[in-house]
Backbone as CSV, one residue per row, in Angstrom:
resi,resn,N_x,N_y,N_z,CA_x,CA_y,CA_z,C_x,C_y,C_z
1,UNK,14.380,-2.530,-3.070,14.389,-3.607,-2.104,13.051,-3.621,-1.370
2,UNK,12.685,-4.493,-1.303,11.154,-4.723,-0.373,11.588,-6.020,0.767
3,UNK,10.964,-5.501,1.777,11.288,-6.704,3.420,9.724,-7.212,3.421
4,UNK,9.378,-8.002,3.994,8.464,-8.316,4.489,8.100,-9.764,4.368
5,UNK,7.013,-10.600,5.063,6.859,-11.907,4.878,5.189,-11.983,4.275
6,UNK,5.305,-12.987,3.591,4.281,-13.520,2.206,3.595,-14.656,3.687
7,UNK,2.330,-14.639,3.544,1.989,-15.453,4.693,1.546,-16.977,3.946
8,UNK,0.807,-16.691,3.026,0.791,-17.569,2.339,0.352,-17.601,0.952
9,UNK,0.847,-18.583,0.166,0.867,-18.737,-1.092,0.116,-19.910,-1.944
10,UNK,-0.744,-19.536,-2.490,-2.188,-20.996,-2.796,-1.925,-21.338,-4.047
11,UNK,-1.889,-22.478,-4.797,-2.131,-22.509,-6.052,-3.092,-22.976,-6.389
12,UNK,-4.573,-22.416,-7.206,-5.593,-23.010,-7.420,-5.753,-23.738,-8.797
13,UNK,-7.381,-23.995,-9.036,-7.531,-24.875,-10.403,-6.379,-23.982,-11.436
14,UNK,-6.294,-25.232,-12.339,-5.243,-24.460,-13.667,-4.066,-24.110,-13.508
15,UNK,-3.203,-24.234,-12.256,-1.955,-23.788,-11.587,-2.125,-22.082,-11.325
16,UNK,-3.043,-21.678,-10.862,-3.102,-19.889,-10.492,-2.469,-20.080,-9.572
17,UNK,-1.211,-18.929,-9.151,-1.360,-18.520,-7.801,-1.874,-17.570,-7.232
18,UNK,-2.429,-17.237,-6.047,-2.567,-16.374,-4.898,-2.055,-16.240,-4.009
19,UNK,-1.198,-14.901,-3.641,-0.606,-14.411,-2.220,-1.695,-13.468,-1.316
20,UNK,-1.394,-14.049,-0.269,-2.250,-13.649,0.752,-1.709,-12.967,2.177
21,UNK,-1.736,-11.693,2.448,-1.364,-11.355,3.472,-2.308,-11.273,4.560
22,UNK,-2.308,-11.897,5.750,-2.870,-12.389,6.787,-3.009,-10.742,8.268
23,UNK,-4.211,-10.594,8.484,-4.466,-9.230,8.929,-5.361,-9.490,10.209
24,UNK,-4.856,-9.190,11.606,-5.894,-9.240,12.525,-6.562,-7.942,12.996
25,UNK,-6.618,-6.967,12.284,-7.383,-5.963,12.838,-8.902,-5.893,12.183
26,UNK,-9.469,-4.532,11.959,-10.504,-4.310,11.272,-10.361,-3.992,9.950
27,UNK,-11.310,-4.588,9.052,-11.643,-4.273,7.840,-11.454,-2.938,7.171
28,UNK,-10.104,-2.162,6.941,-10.484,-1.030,6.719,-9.876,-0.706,5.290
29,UNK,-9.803,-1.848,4.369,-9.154,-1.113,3.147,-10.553,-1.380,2.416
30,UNK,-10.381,-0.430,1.552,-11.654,-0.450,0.542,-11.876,-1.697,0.182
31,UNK,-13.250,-2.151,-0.363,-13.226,-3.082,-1.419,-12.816,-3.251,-2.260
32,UNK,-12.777,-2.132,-3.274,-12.059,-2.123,-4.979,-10.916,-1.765,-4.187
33,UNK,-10.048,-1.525,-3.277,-8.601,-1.359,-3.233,-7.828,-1.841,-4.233
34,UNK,-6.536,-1.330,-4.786,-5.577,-1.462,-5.323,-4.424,-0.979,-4.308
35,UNK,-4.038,0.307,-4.507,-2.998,0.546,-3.193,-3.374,1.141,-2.350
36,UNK,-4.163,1.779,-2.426,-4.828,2.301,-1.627,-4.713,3.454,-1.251
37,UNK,-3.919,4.090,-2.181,-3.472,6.175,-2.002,-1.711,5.480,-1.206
38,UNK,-1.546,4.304,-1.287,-0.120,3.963,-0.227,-0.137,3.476,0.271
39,UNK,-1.549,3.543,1.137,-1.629,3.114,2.191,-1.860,1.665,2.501
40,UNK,-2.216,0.864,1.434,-2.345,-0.737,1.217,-1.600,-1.579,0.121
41,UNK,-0.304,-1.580,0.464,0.910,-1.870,-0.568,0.491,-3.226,-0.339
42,UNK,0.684,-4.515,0.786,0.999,-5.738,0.608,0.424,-6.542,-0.371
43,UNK,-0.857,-6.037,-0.887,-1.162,-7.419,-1.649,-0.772,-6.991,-3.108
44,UNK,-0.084,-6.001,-3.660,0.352,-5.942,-5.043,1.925,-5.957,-5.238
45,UNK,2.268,-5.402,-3.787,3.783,-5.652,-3.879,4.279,-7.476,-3.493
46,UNK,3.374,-7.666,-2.381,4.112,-9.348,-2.327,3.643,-10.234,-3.461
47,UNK,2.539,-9.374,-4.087,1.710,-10.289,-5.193,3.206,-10.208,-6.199
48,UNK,3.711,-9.261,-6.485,5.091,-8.840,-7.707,5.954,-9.516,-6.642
49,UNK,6.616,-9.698,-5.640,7.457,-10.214,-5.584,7.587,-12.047,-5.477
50,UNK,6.010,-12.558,-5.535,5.769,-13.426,-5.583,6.810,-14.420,-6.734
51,UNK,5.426,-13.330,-7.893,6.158,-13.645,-9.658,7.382,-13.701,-9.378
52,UNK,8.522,-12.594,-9.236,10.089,-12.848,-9.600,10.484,-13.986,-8.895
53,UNK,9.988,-14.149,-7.630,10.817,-15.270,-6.499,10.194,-16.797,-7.263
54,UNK,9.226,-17.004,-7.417,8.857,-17.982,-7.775,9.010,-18.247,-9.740
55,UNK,9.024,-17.514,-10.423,9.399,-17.198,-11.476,8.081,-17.898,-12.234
56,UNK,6.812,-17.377,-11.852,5.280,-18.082,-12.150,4.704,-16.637,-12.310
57,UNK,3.324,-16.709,-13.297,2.659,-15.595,-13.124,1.693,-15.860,-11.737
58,UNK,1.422,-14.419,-11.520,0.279,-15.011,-9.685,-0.618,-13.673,-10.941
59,UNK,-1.573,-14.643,-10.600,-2.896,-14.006,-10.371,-3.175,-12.864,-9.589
60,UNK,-3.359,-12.610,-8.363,-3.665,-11.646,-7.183,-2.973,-11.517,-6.181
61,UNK,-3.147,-10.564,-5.569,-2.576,-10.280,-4.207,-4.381,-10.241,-3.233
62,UNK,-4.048,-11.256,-2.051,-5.070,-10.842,-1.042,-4.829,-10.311,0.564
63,UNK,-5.621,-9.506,1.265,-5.767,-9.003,2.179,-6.841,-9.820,3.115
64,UNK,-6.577,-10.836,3.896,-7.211,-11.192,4.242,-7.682,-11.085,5.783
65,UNK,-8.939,-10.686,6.355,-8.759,-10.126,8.266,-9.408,-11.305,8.495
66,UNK,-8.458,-12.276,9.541,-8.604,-13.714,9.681,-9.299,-13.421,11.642
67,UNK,-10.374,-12.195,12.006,-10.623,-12.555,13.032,-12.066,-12.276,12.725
68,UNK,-12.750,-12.280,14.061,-14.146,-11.540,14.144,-13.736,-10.154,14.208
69,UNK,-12.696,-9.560,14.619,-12.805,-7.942,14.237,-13.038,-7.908,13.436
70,UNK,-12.114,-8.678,12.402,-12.393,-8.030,10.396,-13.382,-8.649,9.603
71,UNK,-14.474,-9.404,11.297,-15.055,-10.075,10.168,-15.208,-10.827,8.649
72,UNK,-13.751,-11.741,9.019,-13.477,-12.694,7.987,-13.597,-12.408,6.760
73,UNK,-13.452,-10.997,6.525,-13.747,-10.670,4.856,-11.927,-10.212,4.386
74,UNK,-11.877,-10.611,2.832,-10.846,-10.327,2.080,-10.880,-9.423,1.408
75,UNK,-9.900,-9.029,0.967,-9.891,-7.818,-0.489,-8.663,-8.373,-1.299
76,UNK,-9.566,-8.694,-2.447,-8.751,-9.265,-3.758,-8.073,-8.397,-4.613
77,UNK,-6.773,-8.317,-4.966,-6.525,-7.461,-5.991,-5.988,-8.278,-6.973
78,UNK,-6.710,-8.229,-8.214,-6.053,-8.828,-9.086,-4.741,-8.196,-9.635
79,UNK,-3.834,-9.166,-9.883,-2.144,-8.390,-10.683,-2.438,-8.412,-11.867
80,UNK,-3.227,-7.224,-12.492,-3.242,-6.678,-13.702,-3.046,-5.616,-14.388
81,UNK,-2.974,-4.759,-15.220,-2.590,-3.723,-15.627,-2.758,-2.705,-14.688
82,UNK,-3.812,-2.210,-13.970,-4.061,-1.533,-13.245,-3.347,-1.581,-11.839
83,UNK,-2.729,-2.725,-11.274,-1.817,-2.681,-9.877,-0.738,-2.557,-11.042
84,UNK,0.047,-3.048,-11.688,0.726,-2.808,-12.047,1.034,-1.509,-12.470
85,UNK,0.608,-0.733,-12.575,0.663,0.783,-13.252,0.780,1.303,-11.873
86,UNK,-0.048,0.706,-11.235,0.288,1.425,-9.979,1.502,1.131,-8.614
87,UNK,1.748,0.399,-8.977,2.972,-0.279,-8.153,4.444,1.048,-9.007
88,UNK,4.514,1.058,-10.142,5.388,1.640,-11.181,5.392,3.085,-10.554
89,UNK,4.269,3.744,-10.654,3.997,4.792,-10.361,3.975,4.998,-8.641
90,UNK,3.936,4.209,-7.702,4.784,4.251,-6.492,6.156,4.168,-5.956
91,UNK,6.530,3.614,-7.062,8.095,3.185,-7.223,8.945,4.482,-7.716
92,UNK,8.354,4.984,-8.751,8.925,6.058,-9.582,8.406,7.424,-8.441
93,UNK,7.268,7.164,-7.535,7.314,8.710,-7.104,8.457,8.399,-5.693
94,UNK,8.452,7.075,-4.877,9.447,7.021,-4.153,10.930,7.117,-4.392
95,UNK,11.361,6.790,-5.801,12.370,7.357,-6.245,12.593,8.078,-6.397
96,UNK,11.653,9.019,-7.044,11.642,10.946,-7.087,12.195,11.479,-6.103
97,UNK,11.332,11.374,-4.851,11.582,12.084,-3.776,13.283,11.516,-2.693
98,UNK,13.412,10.180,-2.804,14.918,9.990,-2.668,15.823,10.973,-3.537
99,UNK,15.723,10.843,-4.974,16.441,11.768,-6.141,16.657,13.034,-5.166
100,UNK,15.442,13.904,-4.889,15.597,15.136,-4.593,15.527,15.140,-3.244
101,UNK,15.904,14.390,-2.286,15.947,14.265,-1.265,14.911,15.191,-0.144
102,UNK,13.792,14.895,-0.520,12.929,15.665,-0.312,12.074,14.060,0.524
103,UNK,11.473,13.776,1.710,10.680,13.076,2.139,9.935,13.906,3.388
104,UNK,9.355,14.505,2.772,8.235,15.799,3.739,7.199,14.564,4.539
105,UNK,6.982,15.428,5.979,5.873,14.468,7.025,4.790,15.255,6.110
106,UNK,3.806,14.699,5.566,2.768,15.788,4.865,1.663,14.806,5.354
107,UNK,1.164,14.914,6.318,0.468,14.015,6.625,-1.691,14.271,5.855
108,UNK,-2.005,13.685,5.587,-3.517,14.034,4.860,-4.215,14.629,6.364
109,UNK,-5.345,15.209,6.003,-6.207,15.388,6.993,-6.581,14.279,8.022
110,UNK,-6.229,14.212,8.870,-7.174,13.477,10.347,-6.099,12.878,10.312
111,UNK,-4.799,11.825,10.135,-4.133,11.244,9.727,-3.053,11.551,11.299
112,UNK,-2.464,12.360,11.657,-1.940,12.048,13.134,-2.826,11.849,13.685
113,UNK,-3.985,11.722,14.255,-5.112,11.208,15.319,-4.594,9.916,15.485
114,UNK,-4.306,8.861,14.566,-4.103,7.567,15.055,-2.168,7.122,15.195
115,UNK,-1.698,8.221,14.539,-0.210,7.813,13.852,0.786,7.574,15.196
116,UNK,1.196,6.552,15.445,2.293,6.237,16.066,3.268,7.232,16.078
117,UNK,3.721,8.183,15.488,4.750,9.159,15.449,4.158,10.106,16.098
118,UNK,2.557,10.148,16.074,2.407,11.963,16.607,3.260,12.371,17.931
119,UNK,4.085,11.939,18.502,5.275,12.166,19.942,6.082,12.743,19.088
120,UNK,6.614,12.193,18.450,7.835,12.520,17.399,7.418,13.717,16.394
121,UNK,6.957,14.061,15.924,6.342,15.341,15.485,5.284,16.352,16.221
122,UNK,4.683,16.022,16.770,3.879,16.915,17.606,2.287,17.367,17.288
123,UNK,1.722,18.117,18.081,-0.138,17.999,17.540,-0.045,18.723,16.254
124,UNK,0.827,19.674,15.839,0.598,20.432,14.637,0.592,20.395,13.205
125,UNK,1.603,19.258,12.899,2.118,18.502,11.878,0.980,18.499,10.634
126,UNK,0.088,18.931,10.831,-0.888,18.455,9.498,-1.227,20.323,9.386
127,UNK,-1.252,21.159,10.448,-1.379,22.307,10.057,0.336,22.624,9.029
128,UNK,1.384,22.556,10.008,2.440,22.445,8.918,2.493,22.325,7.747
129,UNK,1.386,21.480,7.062,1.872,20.968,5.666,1.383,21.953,4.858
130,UNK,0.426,23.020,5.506,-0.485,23.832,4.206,1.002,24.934,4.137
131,UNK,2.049,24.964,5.372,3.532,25.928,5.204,4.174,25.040,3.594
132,UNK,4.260,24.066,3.172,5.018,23.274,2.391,4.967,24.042,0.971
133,UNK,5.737,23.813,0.086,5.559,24.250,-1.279,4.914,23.346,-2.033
134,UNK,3.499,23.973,-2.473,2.826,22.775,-2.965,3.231,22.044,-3.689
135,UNK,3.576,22.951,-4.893,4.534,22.004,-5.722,5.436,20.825,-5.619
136,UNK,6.544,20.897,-4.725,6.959,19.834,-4.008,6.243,18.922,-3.406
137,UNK,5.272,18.622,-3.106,4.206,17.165,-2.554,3.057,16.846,-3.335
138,UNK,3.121,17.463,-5.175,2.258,16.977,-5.807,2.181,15.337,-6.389
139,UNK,3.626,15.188,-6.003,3.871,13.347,-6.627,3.047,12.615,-5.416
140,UNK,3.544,13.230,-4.354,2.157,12.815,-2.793,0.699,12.426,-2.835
141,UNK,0.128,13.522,-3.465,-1.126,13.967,-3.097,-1.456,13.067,-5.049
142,UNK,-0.735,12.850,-5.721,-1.362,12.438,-7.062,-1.325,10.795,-6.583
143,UNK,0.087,10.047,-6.073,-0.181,8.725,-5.170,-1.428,8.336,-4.335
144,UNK,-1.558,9.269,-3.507,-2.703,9.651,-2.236,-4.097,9.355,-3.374
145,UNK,-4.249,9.619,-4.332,-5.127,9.861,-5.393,-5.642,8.341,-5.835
146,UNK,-4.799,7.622,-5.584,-4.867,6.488,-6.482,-5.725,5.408,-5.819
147,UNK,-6.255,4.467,-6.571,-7.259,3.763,-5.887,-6.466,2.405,-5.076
């Protein structure tokens, strides 16, 4: 199941579509983004849920920062083999870890400095994770991996 709202949906020359998720902060997903290690799902997941809802192929998913913070720049991902492999392979490691009921705070380096939860877990949480069994957060850190 996926929630979220599609901000908007373009159809260009040739009947392409493009989904576009609409962003007022700063510019901070890569350029070549795809998911971004996780961390930048909307434009390949609403880009796939585009296709089923509309029952059309879409072209891309975009990220677009519609202020002067983000300095009006986008990040295009095209829906091609490569989001796709990677959408699969987010899906299958979030299923994993439901399976084994395993959803560890493993947070990456620097990563509570900004996190809304650090109250709820506390300043230590990223020293914690080197306690974890590595083994158990390699589907993590191979996601985390991904472009």
């Amino acid at each position: 199941m996926l929630r979220g709202s599609i901000d908007l949906v373009e159809r260009g020359l040739g009947g392409r579509l493009r989904v576009t998720d609409h962003k007022s902060g700063k510019a901070d997903a890569p350029k070549e983004v795809i998911i971004g290690g996780g961390r930048v799902l909307q434009p390949v997941l609403y880009a796939l849920a585009a296709e089923r809802l509309l029952g059309e192929p879409v072209e891309s998913g975009r990220l677009y920062y519609c202020s002067s913070r983000g300095g009006y720049e986008d990040r295009v991902v095209p829906l091609d083999q490569a989001a796709r492999g990677a959408a699969q392979e987010l899906a299958a490691t979030v299923a994993g870890a439901i399976a084994e009921g395993f959803l560890p705070a493993a947070p990456a380096a620097g990563e509570c400095k900004w996190c809304d939860y650090r109250m709820v877990c506390g300043p230590y949480e990223e020293t914690r994770v080197a306690l974890k069994p590595p083994a158990r957060i390699n589907a993590l850190e191979r996601l985390r991996g991904l472009r």
